[in-house]
C-alpha positions as CSV (number, residue, x, y, z in Angstrom):
1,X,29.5,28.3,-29.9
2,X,26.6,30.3,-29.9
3,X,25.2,32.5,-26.8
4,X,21.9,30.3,-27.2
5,X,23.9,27.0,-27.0
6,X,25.0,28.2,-23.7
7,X,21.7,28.8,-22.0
8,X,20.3,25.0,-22.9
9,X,23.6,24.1,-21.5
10,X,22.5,25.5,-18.4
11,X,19.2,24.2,-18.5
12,X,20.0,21.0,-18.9
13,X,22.5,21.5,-15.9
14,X,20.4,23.0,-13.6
15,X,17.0,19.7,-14.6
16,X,19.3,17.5,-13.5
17,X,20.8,18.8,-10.6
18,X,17.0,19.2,-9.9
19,X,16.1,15.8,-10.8
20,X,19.3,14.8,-8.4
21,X,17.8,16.5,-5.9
22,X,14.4,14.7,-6.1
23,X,15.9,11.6,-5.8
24,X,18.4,12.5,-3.0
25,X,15.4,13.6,-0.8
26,X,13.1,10.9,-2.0
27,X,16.0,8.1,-0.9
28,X,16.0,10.0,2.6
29,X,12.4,10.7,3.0
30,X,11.6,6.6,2.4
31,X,14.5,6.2,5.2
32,X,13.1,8.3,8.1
33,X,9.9,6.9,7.7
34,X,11.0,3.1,7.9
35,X,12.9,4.1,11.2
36,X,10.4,5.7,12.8
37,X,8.1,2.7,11.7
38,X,10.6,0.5,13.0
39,X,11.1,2.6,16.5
40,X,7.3,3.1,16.9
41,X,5.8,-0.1,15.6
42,X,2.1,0.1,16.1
43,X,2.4,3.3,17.9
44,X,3.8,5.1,14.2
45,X,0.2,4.1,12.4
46,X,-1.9,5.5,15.3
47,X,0.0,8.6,15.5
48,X,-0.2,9.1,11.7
49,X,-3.9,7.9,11.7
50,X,-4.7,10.7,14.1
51,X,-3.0,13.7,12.6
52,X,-4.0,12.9,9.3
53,X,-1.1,13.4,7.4
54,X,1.9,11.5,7.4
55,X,4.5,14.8,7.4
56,X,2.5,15.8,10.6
57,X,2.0,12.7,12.1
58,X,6.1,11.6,11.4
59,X,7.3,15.5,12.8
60,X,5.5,15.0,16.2
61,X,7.2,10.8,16.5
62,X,10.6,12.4,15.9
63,X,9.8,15.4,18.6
64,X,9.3,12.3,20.6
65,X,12.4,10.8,19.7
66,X,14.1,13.9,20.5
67,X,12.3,14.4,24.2
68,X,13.9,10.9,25.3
């Protein structure tokens, strides 16, 4: 087999362990934020409301979660 062959071998290796990826932290991303929604209730809308950004609003519920 050609040395070429060998290299879209990889490629095509290393998209989908890529695309694997994605999907792995996708599935857990969609998890933590339907926790925290379920924990917080009303409280998880106001807190992302206010910081403006879900990543930001979800890190400072799970330092809560952590402080209890």
């Amino acid at each position: 087999m050609p040395v070429w062959s060998w290299f879209f071998i990889a490629a095509a290796v290393l998209i989908a362990i890529m695309l694997g990826l994605v999907a792995v932290l996708s599935v857990v991303g969609r998890k933590k934020t339907e926790r925290l929604q379920r924990r917080f209730g009303p409280e998880y809308d106001r807190v992302v409301s206010k910081a403006g950004d879900q990543v930001v609003g979800e890190q400072q519920l799970s330092a809560r979660e952590h402080e209890q």
